[in-house]
C-alpha positions as MATLAB code, in Angstrom:
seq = 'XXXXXXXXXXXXXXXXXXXXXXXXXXXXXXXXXXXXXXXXXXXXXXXXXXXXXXXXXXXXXXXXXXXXXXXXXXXXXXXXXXXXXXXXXXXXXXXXXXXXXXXXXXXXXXXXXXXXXXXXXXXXXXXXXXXXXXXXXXXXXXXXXXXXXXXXXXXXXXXXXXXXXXXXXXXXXXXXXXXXXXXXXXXXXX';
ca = [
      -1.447   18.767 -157.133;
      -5.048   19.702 -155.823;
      -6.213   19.206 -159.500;
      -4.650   15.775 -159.681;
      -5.956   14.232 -156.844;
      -9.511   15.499 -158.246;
      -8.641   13.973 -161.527;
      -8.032   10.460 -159.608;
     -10.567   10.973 -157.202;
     -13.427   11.234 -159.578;
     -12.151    8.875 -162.392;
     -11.142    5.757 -160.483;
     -11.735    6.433 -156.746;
     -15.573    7.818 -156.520;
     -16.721    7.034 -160.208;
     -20.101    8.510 -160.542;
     -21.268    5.034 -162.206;
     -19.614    2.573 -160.213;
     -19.099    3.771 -156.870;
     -21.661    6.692 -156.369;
     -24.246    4.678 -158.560;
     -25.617    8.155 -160.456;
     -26.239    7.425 -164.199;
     -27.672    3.689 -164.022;
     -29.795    4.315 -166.596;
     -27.739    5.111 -169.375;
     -25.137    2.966 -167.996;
     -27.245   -0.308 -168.382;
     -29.101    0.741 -171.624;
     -26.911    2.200 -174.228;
     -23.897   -0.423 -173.060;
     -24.718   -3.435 -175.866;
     -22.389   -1.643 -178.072;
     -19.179    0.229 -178.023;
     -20.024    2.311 -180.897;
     -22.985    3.476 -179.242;
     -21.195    3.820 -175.758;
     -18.793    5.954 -177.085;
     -20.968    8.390 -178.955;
     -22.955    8.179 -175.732;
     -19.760    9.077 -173.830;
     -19.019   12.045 -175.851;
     -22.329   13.849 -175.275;
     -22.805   13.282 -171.750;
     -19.408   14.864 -171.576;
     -19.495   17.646 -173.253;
     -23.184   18.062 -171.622;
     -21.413   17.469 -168.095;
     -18.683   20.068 -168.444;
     -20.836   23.110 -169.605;
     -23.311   22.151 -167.218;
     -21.021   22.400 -164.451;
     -19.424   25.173 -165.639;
     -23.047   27.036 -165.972;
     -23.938   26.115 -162.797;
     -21.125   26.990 -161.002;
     -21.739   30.674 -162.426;
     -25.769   30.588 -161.817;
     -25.064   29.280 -158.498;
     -22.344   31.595 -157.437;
     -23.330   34.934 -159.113;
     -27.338   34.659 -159.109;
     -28.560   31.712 -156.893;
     -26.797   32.937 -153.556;
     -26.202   36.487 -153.940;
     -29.978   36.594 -154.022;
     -30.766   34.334 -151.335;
     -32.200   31.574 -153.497;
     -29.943   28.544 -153.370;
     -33.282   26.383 -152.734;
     -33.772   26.318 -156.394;
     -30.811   25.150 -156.997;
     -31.941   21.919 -158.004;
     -34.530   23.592 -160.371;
     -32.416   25.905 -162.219;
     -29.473   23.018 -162.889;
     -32.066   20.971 -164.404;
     -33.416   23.600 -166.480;
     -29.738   24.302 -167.886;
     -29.347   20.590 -168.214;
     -32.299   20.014 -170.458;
     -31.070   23.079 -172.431;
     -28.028   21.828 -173.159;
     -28.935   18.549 -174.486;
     -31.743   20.177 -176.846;
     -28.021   21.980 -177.672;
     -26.496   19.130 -178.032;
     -29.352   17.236 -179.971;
     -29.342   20.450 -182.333;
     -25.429   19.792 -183.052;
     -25.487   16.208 -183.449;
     -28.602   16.005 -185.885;
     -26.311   18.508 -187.958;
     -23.007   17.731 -187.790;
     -23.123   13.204 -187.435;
     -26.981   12.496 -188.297;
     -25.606    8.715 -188.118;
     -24.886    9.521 -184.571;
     -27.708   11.163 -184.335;
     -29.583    8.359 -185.379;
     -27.857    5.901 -183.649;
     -28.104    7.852 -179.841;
     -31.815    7.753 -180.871;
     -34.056    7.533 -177.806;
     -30.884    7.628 -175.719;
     -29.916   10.975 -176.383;
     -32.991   12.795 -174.940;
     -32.112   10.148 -171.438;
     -29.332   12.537 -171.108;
     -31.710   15.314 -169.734;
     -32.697   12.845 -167.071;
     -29.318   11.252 -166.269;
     -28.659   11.597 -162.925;
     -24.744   11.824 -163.514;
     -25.162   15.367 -165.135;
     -26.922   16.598 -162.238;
     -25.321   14.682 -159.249;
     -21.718   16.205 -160.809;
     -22.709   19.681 -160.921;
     -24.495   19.479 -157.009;
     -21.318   17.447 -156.054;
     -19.193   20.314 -156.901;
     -21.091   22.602 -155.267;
     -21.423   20.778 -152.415;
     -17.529   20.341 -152.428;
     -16.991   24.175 -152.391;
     -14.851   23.911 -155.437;
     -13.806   26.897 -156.941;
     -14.535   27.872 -160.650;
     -11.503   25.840 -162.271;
     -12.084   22.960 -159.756;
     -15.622   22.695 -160.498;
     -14.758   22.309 -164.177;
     -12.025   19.549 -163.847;
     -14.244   18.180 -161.538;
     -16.962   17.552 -164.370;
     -14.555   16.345 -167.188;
     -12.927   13.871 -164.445;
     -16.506   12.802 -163.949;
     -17.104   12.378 -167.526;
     -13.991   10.558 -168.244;
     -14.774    8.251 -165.593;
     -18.502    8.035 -166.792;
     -17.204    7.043 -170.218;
     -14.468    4.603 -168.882;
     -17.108    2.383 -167.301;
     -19.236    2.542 -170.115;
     -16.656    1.695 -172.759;
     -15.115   -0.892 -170.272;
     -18.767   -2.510 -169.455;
     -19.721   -2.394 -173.314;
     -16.661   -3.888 -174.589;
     -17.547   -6.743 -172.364;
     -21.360   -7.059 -173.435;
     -20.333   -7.163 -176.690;
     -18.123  -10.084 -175.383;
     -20.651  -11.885 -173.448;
     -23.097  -11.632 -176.527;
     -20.379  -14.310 -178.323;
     -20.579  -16.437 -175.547;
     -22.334  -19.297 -174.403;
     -23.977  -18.102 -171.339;
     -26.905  -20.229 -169.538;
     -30.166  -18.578 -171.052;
     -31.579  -17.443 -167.957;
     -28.291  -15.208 -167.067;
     -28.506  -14.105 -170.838;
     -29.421  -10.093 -170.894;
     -30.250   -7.879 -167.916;
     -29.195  -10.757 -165.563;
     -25.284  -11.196 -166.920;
     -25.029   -7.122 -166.946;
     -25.866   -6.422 -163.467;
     -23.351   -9.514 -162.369;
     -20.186   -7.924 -164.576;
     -21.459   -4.158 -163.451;
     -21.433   -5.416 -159.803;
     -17.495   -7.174 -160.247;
     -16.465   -3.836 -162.755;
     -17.423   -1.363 -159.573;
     -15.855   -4.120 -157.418;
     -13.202   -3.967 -159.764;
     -12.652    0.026 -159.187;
     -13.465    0.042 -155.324;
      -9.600   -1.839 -155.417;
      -8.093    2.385 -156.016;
     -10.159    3.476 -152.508;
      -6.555    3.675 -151.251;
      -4.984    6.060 -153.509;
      -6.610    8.968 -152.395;
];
C-alpha cells in the first residue's frame, strides 16, 4: 500500500512540475509539440530512474559511510550529466530522428532541476532502495503527464484565435498556472 500512495503522491498530488515547480525549463520549452514532449518524456525518465537509483547507492554505501554527505549535491550532478551523455550516446544510435528532434533540448536534461530535486527528495524522504526507485518513475510519469497534457494544449492554442499579445510565452504560463491549479484539486487524496 506504501508503494501506492507514493505512486499517487508523486504523480497527481506533489507533481514535480506543477506543484513543486522543479523542471520549468523543459516544461515551458520543449511543450509546442507532443511529438517532441513525448520523446522528451521518455529520456528524462529513464534519466530520472537510474539517477535515483545511482544515487540512492552512492549516497547510502559511499557518501555517508564516509562522512561526506555534503557533496551530495556534487556527486548527483556528476551522475546526472553522465547519464544524459548515456542517454545522448543511445539516442544518436538507436532514433537519430529523435535525436535530432530533442536537439538542444536533450543536453537541458543535465540541468533540469526535476532529475536532481527527485533524487534529493528521496533522500530527504528516507526512502528505502525500492521506494527511492518508484519514487523516481512516479516522478517521471507525472513529469511526462504535464508535459503531454500542457503540449497537447499548445498545439491547440496554436489553431486558435488568441489576441496577439497573449500569443506565445504569455498564453503558456496562463494554461500552466490553471493545469497545476487543475492538479492541486487531488491535495486530498493523500
Amino acid at each position: 500500500m506504501e508503494y501506492v500512495i507514493i505512486i499517487i503522491s508523486a504523480v497527481f498530488v506533489n507533481n514535480i512540475v506543477l506543484t513543486r515547480f522543479l523542471g520549468i525549463c523543459p516544461f515551458i520549452g520543449v511543450s509546442s509539440r507532443v511529438s517532441t514532449a513525448l520523446g522528451m518524456s521518455g529520456a528524462v525518465a529513464f534519466v530520472m530512474t537510474i539517477a535515483t537509483l545511482v544515487t540512492y547507492l552512492l549516497q547510502v554505501y559511499i557518501l555517508n559511510p564516509f562522512g561526506i554527505a555534503f557533496m551530495q549535491t556534487i556527486t548527483f550532478i556528476l551522475v546526472i550529466a553522465s547519464l544524459v551523455q548515456l542517454v545522448e550516446i543511445i539516442l544518436k544510435k538507436v532514433s537519430p530522428p529523435l535525436y535530432q528532434a530533442l536537439g538542444i533540448f536533450l543536453p537541458l536534461i543535465t540541468t533540469n532541476c526535476a532529475i536532481l530535486g527527485v533524487a534529493i527528495l528521496a533522500q530527504q524522504n528516507e526512502y528505502n532502495l525500492l521506494e527511492s526507485v518508484v519514487f523516481g518513475i512516479a516522478n517521471a510519469i507525472g513529469f511526462g503527464l504535464a508535459l503531454i497534457l500542457f503540449s497537447g494544449i499548445r498545439e491547440h492554442l496554436s489553431m486558435v484565435n488568441v489576441p496577439k499579445a497573449m500569443q506565445g510565452v504569455p498564453i503558456a504560463f496562463i494554461v500552466a498556472g490553471l493545469l497545476a491549479m487543475a492538479f492541486m484539486g487531488f491535495a486530498g487524496i493523500v
